[in-house]
N, C-alpha and C positions, 0 to 999 in steps of 0.2 A: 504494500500500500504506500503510494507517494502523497508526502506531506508537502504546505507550506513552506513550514517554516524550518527553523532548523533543529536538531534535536537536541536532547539535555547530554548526551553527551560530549557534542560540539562545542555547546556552551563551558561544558564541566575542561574540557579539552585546551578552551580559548582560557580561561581562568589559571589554571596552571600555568601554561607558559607565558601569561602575562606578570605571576605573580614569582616565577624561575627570574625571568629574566628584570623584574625590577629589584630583588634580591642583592644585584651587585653593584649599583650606582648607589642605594641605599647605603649600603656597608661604606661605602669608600664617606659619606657623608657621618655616617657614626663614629669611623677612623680618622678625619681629620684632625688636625692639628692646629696647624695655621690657618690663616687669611686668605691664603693663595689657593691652599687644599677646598679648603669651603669654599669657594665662588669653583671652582674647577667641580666639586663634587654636585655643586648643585646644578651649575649646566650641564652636564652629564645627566644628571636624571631628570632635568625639561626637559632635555633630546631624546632619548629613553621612553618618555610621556607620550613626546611627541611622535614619534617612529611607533611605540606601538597602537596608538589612535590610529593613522594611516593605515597598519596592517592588521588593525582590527577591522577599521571598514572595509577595507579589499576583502578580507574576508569573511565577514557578515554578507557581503552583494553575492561575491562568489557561491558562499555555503546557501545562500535563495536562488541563485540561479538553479544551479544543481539538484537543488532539492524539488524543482517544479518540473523534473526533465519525466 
């Protein structure tokens, strides 16, 4: 049976490696030291933020395309 939308696994799937992969920009901002380190760790994980918003929507359109096939 084909669905809409996309399944609770995708979801549970998408969640994981959103939460792997902000894991390490987070860490470098708990290990900082300096002044230099904190503005480096924090643009690190805007960009992080940001790159995964981007491939989260790629893959929200993606996982509804496929899923209506």
């Amino acid at each position: 049976m084909k669905t809409d939308k996309p399944t609770t696994r995708f979801w549970a799937v998408l969640a994981v490696v959103n939460t792997l992969v902000l894991i390490y920009p987070i860490g470098l901002l708990h290990r900082a030291e300096s002044a230099d380190e904190h503005v480096f760790a924090a643009r690190m994980l805007i960009g992080f933020v940001f790159l995964l918003a981007v491939v989260d929507a790629v893959s929200i359109v993606v996982a509804d395309v496929v899923g209506k096939r």
